[in-house]
N, CA and C of each residue as an Amber inpcrd file, in Angstrom:
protein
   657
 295.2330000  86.3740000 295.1750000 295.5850000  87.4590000 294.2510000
 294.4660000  87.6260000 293.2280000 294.0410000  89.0900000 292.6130000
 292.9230000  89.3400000 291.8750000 293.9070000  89.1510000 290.3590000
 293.7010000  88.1680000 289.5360000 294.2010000  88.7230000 288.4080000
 293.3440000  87.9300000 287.0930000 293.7910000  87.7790000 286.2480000
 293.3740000  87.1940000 284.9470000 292.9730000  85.4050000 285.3010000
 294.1610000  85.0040000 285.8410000 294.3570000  83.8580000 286.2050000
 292.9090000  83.0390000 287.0380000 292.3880000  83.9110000 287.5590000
 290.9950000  84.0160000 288.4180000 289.5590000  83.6790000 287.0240000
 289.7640000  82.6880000 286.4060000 289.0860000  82.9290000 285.4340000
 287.6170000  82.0110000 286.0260000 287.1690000  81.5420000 287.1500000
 285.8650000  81.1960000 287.4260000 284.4950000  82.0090000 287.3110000
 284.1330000  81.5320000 286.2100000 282.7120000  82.4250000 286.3010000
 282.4110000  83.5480000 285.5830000 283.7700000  83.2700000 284.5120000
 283.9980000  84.4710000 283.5990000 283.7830000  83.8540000 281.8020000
 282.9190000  85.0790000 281.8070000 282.4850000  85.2960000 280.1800000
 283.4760000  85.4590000 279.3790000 283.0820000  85.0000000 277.6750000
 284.0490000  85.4440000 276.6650000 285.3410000  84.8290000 276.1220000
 285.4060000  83.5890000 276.9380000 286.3780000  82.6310000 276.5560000
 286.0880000  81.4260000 275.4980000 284.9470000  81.7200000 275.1320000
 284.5450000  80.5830000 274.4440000 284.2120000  79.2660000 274.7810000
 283.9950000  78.3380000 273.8100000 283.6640000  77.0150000 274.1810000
 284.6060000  75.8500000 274.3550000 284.9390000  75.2950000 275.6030000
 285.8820000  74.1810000 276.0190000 286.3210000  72.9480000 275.2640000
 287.0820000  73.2070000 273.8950000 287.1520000  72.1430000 272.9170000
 288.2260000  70.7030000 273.3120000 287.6310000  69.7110000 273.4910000
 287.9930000  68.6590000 273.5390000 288.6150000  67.9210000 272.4290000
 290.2340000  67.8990000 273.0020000 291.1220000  67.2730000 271.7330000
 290.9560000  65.4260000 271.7450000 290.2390000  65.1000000 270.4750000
 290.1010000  63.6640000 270.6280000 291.5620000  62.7750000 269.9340000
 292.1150000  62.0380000 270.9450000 293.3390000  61.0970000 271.0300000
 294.4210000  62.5230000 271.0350000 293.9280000  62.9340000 272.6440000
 295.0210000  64.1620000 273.2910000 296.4310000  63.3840000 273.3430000
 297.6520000  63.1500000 272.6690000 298.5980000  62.8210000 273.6780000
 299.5050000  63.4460000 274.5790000 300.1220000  62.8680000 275.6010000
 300.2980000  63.4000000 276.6230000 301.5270000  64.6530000 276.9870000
 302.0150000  64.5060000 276.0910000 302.6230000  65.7040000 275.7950000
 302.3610000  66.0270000 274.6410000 302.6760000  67.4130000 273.6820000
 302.6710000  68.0210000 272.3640000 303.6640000  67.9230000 271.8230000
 305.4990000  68.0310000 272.3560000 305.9240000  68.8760000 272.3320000
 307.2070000  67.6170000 273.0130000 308.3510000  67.7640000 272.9210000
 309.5620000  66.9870000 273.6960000 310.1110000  68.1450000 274.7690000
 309.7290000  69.5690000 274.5210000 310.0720000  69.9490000 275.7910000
 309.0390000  70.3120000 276.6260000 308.2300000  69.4060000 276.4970000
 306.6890000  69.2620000 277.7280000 307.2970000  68.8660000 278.2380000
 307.1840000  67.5740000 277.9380000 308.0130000  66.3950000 278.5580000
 309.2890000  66.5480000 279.8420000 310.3940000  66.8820000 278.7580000
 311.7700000  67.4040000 279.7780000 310.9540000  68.8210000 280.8600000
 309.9920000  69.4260000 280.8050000 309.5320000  70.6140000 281.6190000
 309.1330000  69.6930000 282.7500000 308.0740000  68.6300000 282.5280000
 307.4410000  67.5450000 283.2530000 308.7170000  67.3460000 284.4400000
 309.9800000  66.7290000 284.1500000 310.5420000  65.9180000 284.6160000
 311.0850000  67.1480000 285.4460000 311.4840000  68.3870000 284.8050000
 312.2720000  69.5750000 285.7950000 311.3650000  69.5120000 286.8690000
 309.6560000  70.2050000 286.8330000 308.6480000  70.0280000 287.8320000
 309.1810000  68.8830000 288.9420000 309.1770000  67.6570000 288.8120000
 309.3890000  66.5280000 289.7190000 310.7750000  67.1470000 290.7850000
 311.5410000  67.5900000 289.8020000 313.0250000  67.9720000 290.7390000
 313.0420000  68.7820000 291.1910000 312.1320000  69.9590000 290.8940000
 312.3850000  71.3630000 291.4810000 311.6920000  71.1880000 292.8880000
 310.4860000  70.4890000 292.5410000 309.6370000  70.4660000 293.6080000
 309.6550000  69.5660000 295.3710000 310.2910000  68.2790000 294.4920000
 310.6870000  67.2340000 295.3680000 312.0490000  67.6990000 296.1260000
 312.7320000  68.4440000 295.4170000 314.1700000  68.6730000 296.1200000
 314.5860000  70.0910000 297.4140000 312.5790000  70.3740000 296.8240000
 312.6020000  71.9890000 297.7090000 313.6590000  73.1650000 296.9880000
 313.2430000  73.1400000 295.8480000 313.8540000  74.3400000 295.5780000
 312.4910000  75.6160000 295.5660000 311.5930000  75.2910000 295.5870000
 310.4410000  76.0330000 295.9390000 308.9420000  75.1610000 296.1520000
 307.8480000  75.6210000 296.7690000 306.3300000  74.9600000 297.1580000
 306.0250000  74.9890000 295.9920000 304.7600000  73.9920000 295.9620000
 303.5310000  74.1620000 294.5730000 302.9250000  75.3980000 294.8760000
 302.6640000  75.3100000 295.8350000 302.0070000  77.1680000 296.6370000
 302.7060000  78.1740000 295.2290000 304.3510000  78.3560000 295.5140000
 305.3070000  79.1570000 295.0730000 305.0330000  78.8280000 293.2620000
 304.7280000  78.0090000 292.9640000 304.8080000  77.5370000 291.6280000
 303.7910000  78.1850000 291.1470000 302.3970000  78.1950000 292.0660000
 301.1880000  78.7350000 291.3950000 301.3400000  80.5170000 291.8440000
 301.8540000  80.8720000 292.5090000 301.9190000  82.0650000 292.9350000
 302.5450000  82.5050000 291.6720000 303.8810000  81.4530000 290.9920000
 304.6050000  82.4510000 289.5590000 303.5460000  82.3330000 288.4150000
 302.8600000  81.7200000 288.3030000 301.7870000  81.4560000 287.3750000
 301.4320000  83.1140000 287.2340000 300.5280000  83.1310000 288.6270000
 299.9770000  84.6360000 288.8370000 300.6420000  85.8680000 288.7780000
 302.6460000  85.7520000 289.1740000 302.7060000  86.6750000 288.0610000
 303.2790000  87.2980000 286.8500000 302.4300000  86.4830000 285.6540000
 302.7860000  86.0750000 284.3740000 301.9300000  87.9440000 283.9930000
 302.3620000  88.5990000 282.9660000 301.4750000  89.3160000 282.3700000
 300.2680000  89.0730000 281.8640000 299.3140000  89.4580000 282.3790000
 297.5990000  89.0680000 282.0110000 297.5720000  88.9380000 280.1630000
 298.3960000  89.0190000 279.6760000 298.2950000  89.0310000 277.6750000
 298.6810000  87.6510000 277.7100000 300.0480000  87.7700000 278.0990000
 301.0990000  86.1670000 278.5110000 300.6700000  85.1770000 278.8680000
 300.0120000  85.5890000 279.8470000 299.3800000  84.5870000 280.4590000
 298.1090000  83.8080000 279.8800000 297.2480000  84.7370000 278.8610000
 296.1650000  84.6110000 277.8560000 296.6460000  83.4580000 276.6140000
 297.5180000  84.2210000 276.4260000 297.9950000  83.3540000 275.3240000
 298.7640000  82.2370000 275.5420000 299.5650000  82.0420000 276.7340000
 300.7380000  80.7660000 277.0570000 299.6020000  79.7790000 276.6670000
 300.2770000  78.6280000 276.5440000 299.6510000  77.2390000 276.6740000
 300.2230000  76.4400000 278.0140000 299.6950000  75.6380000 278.3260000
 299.4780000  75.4860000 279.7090000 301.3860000  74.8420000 280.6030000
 301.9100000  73.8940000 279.7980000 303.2670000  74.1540000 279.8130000
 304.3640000  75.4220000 279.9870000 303.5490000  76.2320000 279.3490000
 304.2940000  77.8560000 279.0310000 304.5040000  78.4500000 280.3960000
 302.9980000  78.0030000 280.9290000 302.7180000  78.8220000 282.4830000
 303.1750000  78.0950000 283.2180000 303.7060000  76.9510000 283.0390000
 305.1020000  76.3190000 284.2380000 306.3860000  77.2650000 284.0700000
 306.5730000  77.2710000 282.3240000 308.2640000  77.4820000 282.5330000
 308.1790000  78.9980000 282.7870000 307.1430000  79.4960000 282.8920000
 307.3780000  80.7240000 283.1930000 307.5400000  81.2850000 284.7030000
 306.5040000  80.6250000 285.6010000 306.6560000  79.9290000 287.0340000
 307.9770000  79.6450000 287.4590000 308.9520000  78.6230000 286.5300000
 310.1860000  77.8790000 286.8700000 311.2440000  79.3980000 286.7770000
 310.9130000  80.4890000 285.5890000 311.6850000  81.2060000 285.5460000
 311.8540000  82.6320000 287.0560000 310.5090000  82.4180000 287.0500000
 310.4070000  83.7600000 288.3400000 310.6840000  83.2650000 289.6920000
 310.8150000  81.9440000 289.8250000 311.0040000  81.5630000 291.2280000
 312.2730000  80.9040000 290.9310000 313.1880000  80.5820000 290.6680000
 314.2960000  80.5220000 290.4400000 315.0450000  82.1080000 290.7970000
 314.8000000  82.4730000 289.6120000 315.5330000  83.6380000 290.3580000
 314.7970000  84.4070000 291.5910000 313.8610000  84.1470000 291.6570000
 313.2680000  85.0600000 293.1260000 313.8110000  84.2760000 294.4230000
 314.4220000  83.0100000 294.1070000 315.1570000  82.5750000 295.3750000
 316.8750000  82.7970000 295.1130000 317.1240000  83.1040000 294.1060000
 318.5850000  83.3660000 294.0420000 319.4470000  82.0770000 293.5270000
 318.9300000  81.2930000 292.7270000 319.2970000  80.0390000 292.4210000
 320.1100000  80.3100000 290.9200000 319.6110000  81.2550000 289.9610000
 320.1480000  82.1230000 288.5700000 319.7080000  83.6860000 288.5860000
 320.3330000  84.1660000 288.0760000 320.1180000  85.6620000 288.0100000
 319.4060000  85.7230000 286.2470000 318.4530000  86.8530000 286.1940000
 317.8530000  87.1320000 284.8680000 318.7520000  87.2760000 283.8470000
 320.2820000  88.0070000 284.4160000 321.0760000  87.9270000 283.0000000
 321.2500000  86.3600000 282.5630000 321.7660000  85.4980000 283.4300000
 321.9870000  83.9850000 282.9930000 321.1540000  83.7830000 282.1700000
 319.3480000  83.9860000 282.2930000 318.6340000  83.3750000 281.8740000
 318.6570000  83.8930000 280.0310000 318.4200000  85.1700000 280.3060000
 318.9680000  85.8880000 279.2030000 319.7140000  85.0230000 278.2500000
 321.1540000  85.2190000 279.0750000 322.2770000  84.9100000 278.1640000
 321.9700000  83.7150000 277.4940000 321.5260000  82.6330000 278.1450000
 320.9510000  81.1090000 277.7790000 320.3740000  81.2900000 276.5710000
 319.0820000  82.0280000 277.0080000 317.9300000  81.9820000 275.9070000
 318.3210000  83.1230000 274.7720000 319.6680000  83.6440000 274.5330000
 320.0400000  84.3720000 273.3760000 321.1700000  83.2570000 272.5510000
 321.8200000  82.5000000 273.5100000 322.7970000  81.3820000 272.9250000
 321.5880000  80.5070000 272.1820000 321.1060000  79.6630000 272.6930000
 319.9700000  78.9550000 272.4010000 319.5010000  79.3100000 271.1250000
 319.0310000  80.7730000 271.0580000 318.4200000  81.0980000 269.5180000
 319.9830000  81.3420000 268.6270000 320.4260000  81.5170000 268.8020000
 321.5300000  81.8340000 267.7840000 322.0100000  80.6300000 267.4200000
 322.3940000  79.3170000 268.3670000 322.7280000  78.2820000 268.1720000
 321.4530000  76.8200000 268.5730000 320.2810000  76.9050000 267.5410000
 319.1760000  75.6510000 268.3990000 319.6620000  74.7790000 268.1120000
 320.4240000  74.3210000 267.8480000 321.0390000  72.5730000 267.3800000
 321.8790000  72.1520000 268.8980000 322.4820000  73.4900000 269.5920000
 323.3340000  73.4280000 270.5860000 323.4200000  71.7610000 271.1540000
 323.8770000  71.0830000 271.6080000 324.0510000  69.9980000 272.4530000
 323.4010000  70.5930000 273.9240000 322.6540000  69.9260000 274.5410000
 322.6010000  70.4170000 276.1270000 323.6650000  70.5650000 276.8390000
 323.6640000  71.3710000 277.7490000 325.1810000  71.5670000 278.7990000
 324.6750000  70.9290000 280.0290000 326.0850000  69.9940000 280.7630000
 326.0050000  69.4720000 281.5280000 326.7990000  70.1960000 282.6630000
 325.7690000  71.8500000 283.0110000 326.4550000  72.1500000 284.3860000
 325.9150000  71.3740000 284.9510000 326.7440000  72.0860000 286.7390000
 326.2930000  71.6450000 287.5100000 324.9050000  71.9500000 288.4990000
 324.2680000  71.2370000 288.8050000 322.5750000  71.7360000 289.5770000
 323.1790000  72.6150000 290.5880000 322.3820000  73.7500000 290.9530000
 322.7220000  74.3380000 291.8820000 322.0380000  73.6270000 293.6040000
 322.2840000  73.7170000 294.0880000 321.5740000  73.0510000 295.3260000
 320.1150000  73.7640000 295.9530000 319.0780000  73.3630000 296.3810000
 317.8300000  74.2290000 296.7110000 318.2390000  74.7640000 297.7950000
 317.7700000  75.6680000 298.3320000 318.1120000  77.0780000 298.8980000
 317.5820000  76.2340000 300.5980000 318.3300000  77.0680000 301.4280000
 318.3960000  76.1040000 303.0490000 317.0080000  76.4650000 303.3490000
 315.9530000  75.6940000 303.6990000 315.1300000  75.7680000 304.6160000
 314.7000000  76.7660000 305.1880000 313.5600000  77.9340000 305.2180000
 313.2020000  79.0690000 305.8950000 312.9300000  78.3460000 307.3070000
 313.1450000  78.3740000 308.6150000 312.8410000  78.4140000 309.7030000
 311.7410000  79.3540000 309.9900000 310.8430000  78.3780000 310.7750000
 309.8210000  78.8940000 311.1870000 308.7680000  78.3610000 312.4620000
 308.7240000  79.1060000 313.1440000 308.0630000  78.7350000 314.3110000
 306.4500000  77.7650000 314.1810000 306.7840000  76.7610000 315.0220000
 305.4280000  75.4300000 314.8030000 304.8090000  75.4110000 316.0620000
 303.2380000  75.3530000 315.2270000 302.5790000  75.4580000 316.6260000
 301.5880000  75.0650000 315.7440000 300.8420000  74.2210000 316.7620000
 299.6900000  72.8810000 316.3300000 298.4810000  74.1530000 315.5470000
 298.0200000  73.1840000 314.2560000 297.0310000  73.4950000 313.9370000
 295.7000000  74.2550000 314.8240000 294.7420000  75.0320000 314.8120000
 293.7460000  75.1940000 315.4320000 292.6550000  74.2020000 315.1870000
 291.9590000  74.0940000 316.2140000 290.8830000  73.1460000 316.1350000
 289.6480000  74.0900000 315.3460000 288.8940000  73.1020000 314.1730000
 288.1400000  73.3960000 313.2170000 286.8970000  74.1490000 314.1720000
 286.8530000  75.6060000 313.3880000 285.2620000  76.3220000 313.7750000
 284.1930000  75.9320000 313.5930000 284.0590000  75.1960000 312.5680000
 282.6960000  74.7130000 311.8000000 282.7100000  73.1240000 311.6610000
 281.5480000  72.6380000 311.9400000 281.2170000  71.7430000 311.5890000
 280.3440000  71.2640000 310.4430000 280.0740000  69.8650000 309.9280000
 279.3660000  69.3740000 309.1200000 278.0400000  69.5620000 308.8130000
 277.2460000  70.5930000 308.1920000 276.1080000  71.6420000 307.9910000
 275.9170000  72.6720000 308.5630000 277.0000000  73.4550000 308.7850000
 276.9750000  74.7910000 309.3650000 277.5100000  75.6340000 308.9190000
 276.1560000  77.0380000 308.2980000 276.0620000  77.8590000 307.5450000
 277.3180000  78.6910000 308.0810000 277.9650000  79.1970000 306.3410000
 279.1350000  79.8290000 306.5880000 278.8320000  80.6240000 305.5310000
 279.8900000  82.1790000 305.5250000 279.9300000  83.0330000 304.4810000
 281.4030000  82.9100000 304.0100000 282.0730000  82.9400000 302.9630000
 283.3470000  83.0140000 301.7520000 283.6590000  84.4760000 302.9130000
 284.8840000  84.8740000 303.1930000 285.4620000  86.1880000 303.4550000
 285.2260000  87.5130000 302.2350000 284.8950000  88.0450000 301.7900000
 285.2600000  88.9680000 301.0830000 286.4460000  89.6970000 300.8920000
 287.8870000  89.1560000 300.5320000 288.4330000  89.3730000 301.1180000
 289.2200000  89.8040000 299.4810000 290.5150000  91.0170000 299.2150000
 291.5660000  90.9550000 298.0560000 292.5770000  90.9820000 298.4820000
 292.7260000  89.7040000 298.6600000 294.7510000  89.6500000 298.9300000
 295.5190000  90.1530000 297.3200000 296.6040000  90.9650000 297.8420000
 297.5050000  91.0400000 296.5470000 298.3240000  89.3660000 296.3950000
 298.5260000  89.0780000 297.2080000 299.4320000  88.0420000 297.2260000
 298.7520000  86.4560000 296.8340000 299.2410000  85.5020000 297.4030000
 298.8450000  84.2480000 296.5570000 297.4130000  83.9870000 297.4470000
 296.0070000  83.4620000 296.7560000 295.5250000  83.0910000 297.6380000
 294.4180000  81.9630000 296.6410000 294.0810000  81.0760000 298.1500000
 293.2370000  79.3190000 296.6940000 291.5260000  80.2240000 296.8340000
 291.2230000  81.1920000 297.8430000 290.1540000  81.4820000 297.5450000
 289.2980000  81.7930000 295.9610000 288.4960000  81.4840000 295.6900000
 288.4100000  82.5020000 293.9120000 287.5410000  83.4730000 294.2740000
 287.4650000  84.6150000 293.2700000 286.6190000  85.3710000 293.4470000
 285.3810000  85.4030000 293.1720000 284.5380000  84.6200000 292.7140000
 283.3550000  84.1670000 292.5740000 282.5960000  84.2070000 293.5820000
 283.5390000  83.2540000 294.8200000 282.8970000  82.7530000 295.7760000
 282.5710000  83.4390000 296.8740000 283.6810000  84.8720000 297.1220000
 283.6060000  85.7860000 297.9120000 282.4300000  86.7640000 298.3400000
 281.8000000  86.7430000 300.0230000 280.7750000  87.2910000 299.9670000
 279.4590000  86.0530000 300.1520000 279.9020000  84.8300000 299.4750000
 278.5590000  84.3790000 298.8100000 278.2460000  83.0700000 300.0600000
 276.9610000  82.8920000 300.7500000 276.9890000  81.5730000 301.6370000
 276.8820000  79.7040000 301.0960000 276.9880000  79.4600000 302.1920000
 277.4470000  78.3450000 301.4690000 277.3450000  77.4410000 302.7840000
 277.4180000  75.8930000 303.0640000 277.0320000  74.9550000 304.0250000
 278.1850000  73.9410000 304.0710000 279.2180000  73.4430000 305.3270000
 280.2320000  73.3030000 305.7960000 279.0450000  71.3090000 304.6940000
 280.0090000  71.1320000 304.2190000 280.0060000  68.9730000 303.8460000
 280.4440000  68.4930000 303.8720000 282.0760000  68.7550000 304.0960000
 283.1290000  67.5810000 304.9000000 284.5180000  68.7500000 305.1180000
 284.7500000  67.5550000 306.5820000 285.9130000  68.4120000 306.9700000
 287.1650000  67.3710000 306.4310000 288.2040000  68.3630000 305.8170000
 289.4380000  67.4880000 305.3340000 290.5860000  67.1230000 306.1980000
 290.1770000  67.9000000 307.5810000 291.9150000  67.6100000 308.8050000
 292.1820000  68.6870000 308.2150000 293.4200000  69.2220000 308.4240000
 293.9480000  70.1560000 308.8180000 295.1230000  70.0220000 307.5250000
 295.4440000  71.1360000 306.9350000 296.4010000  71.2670000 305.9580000
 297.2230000  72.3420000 305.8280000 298.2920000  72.4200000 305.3090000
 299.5170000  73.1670000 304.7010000 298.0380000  74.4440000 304.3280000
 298.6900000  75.6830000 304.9390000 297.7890000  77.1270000 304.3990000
 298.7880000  77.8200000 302.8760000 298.0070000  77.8380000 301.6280000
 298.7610000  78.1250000 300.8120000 298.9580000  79.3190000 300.5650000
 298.3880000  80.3640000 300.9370000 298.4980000  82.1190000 301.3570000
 299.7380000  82.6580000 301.6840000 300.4440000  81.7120000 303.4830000
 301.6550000  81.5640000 303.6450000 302.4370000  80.4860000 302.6020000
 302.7960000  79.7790000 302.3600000 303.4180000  78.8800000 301.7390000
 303.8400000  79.3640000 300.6470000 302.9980000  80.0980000 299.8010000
 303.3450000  80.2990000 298.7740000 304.2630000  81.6530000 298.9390000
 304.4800000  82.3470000 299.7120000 305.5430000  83.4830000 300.1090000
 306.5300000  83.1640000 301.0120000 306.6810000  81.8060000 301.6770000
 308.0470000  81.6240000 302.4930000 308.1780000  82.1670000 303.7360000
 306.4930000  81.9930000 304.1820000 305.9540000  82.3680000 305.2280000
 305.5910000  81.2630000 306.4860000 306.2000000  80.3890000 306.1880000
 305.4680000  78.9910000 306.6950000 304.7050000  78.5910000 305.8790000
 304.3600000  76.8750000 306.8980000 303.1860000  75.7420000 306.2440000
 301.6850000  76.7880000 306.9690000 301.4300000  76.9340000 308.0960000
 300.6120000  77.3010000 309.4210000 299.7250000  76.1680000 308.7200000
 299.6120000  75.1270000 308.7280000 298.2410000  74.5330000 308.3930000
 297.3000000  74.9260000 309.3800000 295.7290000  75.1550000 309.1330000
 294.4680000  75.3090000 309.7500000 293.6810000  74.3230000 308.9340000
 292.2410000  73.8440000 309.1350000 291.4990000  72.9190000 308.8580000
 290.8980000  73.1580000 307.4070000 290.8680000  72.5070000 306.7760000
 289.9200000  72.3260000 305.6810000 289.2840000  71.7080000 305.1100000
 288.4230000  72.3030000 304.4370000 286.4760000  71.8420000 304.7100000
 286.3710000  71.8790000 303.0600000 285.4790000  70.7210000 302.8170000
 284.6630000  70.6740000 301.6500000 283.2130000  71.5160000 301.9260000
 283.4170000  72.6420000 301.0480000 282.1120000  73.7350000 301.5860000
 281.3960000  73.6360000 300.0900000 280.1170000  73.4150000 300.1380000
 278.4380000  73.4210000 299.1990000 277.9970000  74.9560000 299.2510000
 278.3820000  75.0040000 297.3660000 277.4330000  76.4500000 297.3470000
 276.5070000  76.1120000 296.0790000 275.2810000  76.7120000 296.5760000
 274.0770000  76.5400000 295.2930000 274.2560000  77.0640000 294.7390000
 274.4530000  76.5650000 293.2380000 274.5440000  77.5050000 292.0650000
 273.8480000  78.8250000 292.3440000 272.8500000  78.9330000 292.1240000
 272.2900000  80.3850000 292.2780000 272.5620000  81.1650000 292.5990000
 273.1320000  81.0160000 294.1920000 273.8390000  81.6370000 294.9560000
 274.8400000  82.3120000 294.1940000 275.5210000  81.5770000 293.5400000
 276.9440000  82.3250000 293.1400000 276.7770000  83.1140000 291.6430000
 275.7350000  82.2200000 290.7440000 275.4750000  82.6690000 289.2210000
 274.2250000  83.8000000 289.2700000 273.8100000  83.5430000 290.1440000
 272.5630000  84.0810000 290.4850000 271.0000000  83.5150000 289.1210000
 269.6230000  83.6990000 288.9330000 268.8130000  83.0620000 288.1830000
 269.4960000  82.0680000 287.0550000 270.3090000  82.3010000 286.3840000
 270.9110000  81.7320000 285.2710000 271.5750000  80.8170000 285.5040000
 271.8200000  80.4130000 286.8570000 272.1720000  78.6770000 287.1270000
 270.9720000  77.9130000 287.1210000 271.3280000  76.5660000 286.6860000
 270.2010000  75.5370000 287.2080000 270.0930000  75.4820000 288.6700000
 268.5790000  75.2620000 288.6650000 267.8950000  75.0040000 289.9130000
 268.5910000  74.1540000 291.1220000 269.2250000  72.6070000 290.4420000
 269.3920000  71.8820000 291.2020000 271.0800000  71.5390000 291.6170000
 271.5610000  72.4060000 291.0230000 273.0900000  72.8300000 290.5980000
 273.8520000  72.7300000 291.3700000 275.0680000  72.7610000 292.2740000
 276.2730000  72.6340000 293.3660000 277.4800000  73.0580000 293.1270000
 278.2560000  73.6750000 293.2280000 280.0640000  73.4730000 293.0480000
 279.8160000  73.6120000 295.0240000 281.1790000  72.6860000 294.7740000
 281.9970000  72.4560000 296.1890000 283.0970000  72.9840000 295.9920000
 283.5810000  73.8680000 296.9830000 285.3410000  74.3180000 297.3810000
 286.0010000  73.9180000 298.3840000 286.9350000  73.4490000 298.3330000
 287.9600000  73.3760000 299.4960000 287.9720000  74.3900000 300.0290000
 287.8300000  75.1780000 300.7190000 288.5010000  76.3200000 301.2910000
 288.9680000  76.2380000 302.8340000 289.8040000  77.0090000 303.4510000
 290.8510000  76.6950000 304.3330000 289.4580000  77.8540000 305.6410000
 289.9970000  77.1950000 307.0140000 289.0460000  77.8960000 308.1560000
 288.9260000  79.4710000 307.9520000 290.1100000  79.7650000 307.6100000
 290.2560000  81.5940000 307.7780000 289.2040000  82.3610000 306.9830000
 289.2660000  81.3410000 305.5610000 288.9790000  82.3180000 304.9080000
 287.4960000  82.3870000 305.0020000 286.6570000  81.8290000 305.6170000
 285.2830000  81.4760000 305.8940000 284.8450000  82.7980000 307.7140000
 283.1870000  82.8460000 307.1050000 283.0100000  83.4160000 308.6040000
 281.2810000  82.7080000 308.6560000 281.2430000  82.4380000 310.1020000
 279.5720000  81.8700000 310.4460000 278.7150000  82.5230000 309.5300000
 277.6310000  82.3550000 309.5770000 277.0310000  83.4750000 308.8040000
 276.0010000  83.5700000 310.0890000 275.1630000  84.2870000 309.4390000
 274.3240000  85.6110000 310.8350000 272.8100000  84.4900000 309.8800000
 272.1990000  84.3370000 311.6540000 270.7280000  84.2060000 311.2780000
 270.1550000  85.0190000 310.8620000
């Protein structure tokens, strides 16, 4: 997906300030957010795929300003109800009780159960296109939907440096489309390549990226 969230390689954010003696939460409902994450995820009420897909779609302001907790519970709120687990009025109603009453005691409903299993047809991974130093190009590609490609990288070549086996494809996954795992590769791109003069000379980022989204490149 093209959105805000895509922030590699982008100007105007300023300088990366390092909080010295960070602790690990801010906040006591980091924390309790922390522990929902573990249950939502482990129990299959939705993928990490699905989790980062609600990230992406947060309003590009919202999303600017959340702090990094924010962009979970906001995640927890759109995929919840996008599987039918609470409806937006509930959430509503909650978060209008809540402000009228913050002292409230927590309520001990009951969990709803994670939603049955999408069925889906399995069929073995494909065997990897590329091997270990073999020139490849990024797809150029704009999915609306969820995708781990970034846009930086698109278009730009780059040299196959380790293959990872074969993994969960997060494109599908994150829409309830299937796992389809295909192979994935630790792929080397020269700075330059991607920053163009204004990288250092001797520079590297590596991406995971999945078989599809890659093509040979042309002598």
């Amino acid at each position: 997906m093209n959105g805000v969230h895509d922030m590699g390689g982008m100007h105007g954010f300023g300088p990366i300030v390092r909080e010295v003696n960070e602790p690990l939460f801010h906040a006591d409902w980091e924390a309790r957010l922390w522990a929902i994450d573990r249950i939502v995820l482990q129990q299959g009420y939705f993928t990490i795929d699905a989790h980062r897909y609600g990230i992406e779609r947060m309003e590009p302001a919202h999303y600017l300003r959340a702090s990094y907790y924010e962009r979970w519970l906001a995640s927890f709120e759109y995929n919840l109800i996008h599987e039918g687990i609470l409806t937006d009025d509930e959430l509503r109603a909650r978060i209008e009780f809540l402000r009228r009453h913050p002292d409230s005691a927590t309520r001990q409903d009951a969990i709803p159960a994670p939603p049955a299993p999408r069925e889906h047809p399995q069929s073995p991974p494909p065997a990897p296109r590329f091997a270990v130093g073999d020139s490849v190009v990024a797809r150029n590609i704009h999915p609306v939907g969820h995708t781990r490609l970034p846009r930086y990288a698109r278009g730009k070549h780059g040299t196959i440096h380790r293959l990872h086996g074969s993994h969960i494809f997060p494109d599908t996954n994150a829409h309830g489309l299937g796992e389809n795992p295909q192979p994935l590769y630790i792929v080397r791109f020269e700075a330059r390549e991607l920053w163009g003069d204004s990288a250092g000379p001797r520079e590297a980022v590596y991406l995971d990226l999945w078989d599809s989204y890659l093509e040979p490149a042309r002598s």
